[in-house]
C-alpha positions in Angstrom: 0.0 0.0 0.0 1.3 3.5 -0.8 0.8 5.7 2.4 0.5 10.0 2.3 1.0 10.6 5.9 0.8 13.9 6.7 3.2 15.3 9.5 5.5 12.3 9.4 8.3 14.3 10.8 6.6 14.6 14.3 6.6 12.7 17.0 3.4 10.2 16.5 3.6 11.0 12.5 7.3 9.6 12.3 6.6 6.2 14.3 4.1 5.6 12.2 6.4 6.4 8.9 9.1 4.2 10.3 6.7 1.3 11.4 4.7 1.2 8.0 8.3 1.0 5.6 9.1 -1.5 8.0 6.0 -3.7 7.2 6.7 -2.8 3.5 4.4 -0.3 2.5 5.4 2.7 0.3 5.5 6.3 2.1 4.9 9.5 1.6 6.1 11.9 4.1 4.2 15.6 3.4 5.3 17.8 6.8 6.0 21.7 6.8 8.9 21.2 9.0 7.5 23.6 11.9 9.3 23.8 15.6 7.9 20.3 16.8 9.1 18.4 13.4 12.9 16.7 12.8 13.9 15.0 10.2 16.4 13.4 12.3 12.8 11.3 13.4 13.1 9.4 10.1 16.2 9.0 9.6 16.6 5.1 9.8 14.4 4.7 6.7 15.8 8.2 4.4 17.1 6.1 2.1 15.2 3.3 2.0 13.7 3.0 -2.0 9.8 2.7 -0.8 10.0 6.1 1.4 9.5 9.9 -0.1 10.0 13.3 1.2 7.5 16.2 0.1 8.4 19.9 2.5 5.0 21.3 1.7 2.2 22.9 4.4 -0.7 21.6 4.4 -2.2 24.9 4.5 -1.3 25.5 0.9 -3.8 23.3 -0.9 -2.3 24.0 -5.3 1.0 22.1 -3.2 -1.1 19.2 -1.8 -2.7 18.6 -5.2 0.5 18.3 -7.1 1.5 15.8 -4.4 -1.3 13.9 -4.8 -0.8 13.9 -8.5 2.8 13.2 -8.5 2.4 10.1 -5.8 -1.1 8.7 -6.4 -1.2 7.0 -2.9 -3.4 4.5 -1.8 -4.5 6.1 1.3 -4.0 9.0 3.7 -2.7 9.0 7.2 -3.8 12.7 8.2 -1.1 13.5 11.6 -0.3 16.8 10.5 -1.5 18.9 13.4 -0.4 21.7 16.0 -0.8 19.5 19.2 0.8 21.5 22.1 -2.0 22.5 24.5 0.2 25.9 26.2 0.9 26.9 23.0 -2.6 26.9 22.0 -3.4 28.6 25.2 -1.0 31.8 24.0 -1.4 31.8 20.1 -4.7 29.3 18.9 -4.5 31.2 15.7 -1.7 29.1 14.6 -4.4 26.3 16.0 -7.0 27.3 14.0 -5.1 27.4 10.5 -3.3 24.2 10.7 -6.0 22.0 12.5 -8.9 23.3 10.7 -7.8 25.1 7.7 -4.7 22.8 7.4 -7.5 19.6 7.3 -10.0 21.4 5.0 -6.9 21.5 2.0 -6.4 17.9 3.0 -10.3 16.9 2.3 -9.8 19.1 -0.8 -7.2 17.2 -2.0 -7.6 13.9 -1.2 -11.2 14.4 -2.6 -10.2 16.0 -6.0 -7.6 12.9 -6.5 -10.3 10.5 -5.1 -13.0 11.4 -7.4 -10.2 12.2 -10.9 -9.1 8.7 -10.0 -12.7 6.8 -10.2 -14.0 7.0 -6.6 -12.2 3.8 -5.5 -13.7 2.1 -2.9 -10.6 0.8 -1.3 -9.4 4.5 -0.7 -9.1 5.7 2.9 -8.7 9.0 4.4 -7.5 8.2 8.2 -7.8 11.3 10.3 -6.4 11.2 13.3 -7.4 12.9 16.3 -7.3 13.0 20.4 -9.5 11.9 23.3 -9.1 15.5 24.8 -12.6 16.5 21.9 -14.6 15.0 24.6 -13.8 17.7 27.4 -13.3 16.3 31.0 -14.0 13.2 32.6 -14.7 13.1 36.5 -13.4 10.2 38.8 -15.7 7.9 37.2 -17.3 7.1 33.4 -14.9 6.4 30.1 -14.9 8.1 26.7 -16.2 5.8 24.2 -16.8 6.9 20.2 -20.4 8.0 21.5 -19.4 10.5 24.0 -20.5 14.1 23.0 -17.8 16.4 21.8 -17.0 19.3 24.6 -13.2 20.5 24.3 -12.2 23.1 26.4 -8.8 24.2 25.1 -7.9 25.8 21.9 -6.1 22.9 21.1 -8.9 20.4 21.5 -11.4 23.0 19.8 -9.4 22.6 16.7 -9.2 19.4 16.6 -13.2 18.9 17.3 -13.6 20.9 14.1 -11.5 18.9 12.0 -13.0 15.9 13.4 -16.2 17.2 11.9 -14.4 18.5 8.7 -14.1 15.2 7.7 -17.4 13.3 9.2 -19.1 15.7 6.5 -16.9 15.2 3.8 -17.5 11.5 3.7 -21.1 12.3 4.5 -21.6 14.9 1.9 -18.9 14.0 -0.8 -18.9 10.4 0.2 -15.3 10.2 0.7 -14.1 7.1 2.6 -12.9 7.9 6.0 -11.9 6.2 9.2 -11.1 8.6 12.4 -9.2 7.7 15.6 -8.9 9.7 18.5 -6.2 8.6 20.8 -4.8 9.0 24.2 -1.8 10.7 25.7 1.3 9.2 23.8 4.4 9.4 25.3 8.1 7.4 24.0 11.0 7.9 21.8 11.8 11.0 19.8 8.6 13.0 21.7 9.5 16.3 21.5 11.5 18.3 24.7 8.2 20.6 25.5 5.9 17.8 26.5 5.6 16.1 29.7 7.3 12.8 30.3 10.6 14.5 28.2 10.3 17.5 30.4 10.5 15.4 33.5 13.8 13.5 32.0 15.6 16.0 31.1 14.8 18.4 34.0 15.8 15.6 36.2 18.8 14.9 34.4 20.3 18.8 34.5 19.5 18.6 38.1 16.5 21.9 37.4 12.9 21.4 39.1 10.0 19.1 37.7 7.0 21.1 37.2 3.8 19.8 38.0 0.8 21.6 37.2 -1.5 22.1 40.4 -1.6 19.4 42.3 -0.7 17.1 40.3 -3.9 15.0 40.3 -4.9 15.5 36.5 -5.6 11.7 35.4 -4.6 10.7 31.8 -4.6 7.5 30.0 -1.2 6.9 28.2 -0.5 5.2 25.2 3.5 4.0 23.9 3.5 5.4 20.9 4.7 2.7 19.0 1.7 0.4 20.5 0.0 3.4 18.7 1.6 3.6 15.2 0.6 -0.2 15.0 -3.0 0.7 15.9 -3.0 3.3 13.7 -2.0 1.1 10.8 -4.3 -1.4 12.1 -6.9 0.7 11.7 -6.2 2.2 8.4 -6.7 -1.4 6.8 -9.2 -3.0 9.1 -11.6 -0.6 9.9 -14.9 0.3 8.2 -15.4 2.9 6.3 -17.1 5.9 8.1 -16.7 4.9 11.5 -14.8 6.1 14.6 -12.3 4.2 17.2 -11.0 5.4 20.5 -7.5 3.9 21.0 -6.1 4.0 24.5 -3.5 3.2 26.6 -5.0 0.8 29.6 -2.6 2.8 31.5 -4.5 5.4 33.8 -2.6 7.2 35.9 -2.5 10.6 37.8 0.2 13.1 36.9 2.1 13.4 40.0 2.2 9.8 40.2 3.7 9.4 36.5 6.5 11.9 37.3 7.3 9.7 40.5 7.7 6.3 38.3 9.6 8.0 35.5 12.0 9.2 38.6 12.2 5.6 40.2 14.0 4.7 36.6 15.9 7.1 36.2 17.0 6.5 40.1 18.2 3.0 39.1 19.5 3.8 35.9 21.1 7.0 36.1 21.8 7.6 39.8 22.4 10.7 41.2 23.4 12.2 44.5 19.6 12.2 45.3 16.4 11.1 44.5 14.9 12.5 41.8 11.7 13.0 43.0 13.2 15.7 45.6 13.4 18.3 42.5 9.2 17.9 42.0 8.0 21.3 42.3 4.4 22.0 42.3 3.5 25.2 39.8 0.3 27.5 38.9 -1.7 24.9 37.3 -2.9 25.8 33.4 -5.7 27.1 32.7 -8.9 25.2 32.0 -7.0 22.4 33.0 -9.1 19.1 32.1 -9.3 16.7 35.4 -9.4 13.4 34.0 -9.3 11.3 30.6 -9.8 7.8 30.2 -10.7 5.3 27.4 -13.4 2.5 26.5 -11.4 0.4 24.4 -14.3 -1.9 24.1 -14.9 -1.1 19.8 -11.4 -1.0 19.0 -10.8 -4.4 21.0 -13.7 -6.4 20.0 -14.1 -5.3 15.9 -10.7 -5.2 15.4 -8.8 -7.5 17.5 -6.3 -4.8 18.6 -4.9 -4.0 22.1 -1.8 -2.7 23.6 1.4 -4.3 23.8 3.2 -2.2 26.4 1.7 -1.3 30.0 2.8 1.7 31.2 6.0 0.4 33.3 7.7 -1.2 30.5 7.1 2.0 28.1 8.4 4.4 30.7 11.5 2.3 30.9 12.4 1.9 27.0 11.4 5.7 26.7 14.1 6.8 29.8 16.7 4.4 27.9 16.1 6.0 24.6 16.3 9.4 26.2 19.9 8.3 28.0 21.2 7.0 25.1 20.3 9.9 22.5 21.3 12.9 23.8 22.9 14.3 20.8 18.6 14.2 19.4 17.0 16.5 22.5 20.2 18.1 22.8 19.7 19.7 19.4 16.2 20.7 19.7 16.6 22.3 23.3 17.3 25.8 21.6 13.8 26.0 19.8 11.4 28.6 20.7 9.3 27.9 23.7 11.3 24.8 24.6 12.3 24.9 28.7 9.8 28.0 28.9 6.2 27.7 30.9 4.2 28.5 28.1 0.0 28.9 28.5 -0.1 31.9 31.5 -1.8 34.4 28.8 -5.0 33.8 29.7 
């Protein structure tokens, strides 16, 4: 199968470029090349004959169409996305043009090519999304593909609307779709600003681990390789038109994620201390969602897929990875809004 994945120089978009020219599929990687993105991410497969490289934005829609001409792919992994909650808290224009204008070109595209090619039926347009559309949970109750939308970030209001960009697309134009909405990844190559790399390498330079609040925020987390598999998984199992929640199994509160990720690095990388001791508890963000957490049930039972990883083992290969490729976070450390508390403007 011939792949267009859209933002397969991130941090979810390049796992699943690696995995799929692993399993012999032919890529197309289509990213911008904006702050989160490194090529260094695909590097392993570069060279390798079934793999291409297109630096074009997704918000510039002639650019898609020639890529879509030149490739003729099979199918479309849609990743491309602005993901970082702070920053959407300080600047959600940037939100609102790649989420929601960025998907529109995408549905544009992929439907011009769809429909000059002969309206294959074996064509799918994967969008992939997050479980943070469905708001907050409280301590009890699970999102499944029914629950109503209710975001409460920039971030997760973007993503809502392209979730509904593409509903009526394959509604309206009949163009054959399959969405997932995930839960909080976490693993190799994710980039310095987000949580469980923040905690690392704050622990490792010896500089305080924030937490937000009180550090009771719930999330479900997903390896993000577990992911790229469920990802592909769905892409050619699932039915056209229909939606799947893919989570971790691996709930957890905040404070109590930063204190495992610091019991590895304890044993792996001792120091004077305990790690934990550099835990400081910050101004929590604003319109902070309590709790997420995913019904697997659809996902599990149509599909046969589950998680590989729990949340120990995934924690552990993802401080490893971190020890052992410092030259990678090392480099990215000077980009703007990296090591900076970001999402206090509002």
């Amino acid at each position: 199968m011939k792949i267009l994945v859209t933002g397969g120089a991130g941090f979810i978009g390049s796992a699943v470029v690696r995995l799929a020219i692993q399993r012999g599929h032919t890529v197309v990687n289509v990213d911008a090349l904006t702050y989160a993105a490194c090529l260094e991410n695909v590097a392993s497969v570069a060279a390798h004959p079934n793999y291409a490289f297109e630096h074009v934005d997704i918000c510039d829609l002639a650019a898609l169409e020639t890529v879509f001409a030149r490739h003729t792919p099979d199918a479309v992994m849609h990743l491309a996305a602005e993901s970082h909650v702070d920053r959407s808290i300080d600047g959600p224009g940037a939100f609102i043009e790649t989420n929601v204008t960025g998907t529109y070109n995408m549905l544009q595209a992929a439907r011009g090519y769809w429909e000059g090619s002969g309206r294959p039926e074996a064509f799918r347009f994967h969008h992939i999304s997050t479980d943070e559309v469905y708001g907050t949970l409280g301590k009890t109750g699970l999102f499944t593909e029914d629950t109503p939308y209710a975001p409460n970030s920039p971030y997760s209001a973007s993503k809502a609307a392209s979730d509904h960009l593409v509903r009526a697309w394959g509604e309206t134009y009949g163009l054959p779709y399959v969405l997932t909405n995930c839960s909080n990844n976490y693993g190799p190559y994710h980039f310095p600003e987000k949580l469980v790399p923040v905690v690392i390498l704050n622990a490792l330079a010896g500089k305080p681990i924030p937490i937000y609040g009180a550090g009771e925020n719930i999330r479900d987390w997903l390896f993000v390789e577990d992911h790229a598999d469920a990802l592909l998984h769905v892409l050619a199992n699932g039915v056209s038109g229909r939606n799947y929640n893919v989570g971790g199994e691996n709930e957890v509160k905040n404070i109590d994620l930063v204190k495992m990720i610091c019991s590895i690095l304890d044993e792996l990388r001792p120091s004077n201390s305990l790690y934990s001791s550099l835990i400081t508890h910050v101004t929590d963000r604003p319109g902070h969602d309590m709790r997420y957490a995913i019904d697997p049930t659809r996902i599990r039972t149509e599909l046969g897929w589950r998680p590989s990883v729990t949340l120990e083992q995934g924690l552990r290969k993802t401080v490893e990875w971190y020890l052992n490729n410092e030259s990678w976070w090392r480099a990215l450390q000077d980009r703007d809004g990296v090591g900076v508390r970001l999402g206090t403007k509002a």
